[in-house]
N, C-alpha and C positions, 0 to 999 in steps of 0.2 A: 504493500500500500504506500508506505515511503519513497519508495523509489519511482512508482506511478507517477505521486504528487509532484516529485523532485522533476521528473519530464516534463511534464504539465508547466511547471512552472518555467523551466527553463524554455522550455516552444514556444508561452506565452511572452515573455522578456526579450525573447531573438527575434518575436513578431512584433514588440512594440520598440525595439530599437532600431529593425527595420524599416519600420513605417512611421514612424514617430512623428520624425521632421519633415515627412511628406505632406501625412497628415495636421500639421501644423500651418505649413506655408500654405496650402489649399483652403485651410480652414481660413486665412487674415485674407489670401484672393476672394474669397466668398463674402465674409464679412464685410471689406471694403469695398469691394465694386459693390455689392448690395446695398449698403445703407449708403455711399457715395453717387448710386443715379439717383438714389431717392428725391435729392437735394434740387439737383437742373429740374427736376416732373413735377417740384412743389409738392411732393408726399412725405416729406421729412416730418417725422414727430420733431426731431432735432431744430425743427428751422427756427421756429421763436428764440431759441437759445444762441443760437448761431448768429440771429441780426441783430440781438443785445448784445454779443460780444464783440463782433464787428463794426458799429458806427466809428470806431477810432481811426479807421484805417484809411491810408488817402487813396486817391484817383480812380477808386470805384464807387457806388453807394452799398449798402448793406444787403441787396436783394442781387447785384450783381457775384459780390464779395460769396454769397451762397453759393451761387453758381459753380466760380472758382474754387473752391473749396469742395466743391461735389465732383466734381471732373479730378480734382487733384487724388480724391480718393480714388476713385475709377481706377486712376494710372498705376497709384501704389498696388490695389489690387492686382491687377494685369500683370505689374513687373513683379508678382508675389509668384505667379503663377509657372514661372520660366525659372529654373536653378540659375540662369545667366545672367540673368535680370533682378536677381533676388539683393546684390547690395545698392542696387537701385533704390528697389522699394524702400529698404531700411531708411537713407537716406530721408527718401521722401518722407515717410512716418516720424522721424525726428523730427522732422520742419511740424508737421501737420499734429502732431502730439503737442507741441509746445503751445499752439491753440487752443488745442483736447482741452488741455486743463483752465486755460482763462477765466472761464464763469467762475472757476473757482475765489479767483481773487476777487474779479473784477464784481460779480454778481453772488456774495453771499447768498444773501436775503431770498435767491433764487436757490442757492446748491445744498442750504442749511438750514433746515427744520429753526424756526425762532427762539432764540433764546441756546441754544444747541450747538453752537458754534464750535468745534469742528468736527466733532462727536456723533452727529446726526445729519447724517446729510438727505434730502428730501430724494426723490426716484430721479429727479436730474443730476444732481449729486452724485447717486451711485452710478450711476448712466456714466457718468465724466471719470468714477474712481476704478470704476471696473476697467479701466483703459490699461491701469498698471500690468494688470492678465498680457493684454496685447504687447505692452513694452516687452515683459520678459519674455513670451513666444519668441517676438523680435532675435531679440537676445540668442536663445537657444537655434532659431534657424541660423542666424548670421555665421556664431559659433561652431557651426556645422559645415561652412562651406571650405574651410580646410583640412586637410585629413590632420590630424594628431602630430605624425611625425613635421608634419610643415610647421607645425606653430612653435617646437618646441626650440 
């Protein structure tokens, strides 16, 4: 029965390191091209949140500044999707992360249940926190694109 389990477990472990980081960069091409057309179609739950954080910004208005921002995603998805393309995306996600988090500062009263500051963040809040998930995927695909002996 041990040595069953002990198989089992090792099939399982050679299938998730396998596919691990596959399954991760497909997952941020899914995610991003998906809730990134959202934004140019005007279907973004996101969007209210996106044109309070953007009025700062020059030489577009706030509804264009969506736009941009939705396309931007689209591309990081897209270049998620390609091992070739993949410190592409990263790149781009840095840029677009650094956004991610804005309402945070910029729009408490928005990301922070009242009086709860920073303890409680309201569902746009976690919306914006849960993003950390995405940085470290990041992370763990980027970290994969050299074999071991290269890096050392």
């Amino acid at each position: 029965m041990k040595n069953t389990i002990e198989r089992i477990d090792y099939l399982v472990i050679a299938f998730m390191q396998r596919w691990g980081v596959v399954a991760l960069r497909i997952s941020l091409a899914v995610i991003f091209i998906w809730f990134g057309i959202l934004k140019p179609l005007g279907l973004s739950s996101a969007e209210s949140l996106v044109l309070s954080t953007v009025g700062f910004l020059p030489f577009l208005s706030p509804e264009q500044w969506l736009i941009v921002i939705g396309w931007w995603e689209v591309l990081i998805g897209v270049a998620f999707l390609f091992k070739k393309t993949t410190r592409i995306a990263i790149v781009l996600l840095a840029g677009q992360m650094v956004g991610t988090f804005m309402p945070l500062f910029m729009l408490p009263s928005v990301t922070f249940q009242t009086g709860h500051l920073p303890w409680a963040p309201t569902l746009e809040g976690q919306y914006i926190v849960k993003n950390l998930l995405i940085i470290s995927a990041a992370f763990v695909v980027g970290g994969s694109l050299r074999k071991k002996e290269e890096t050392k």
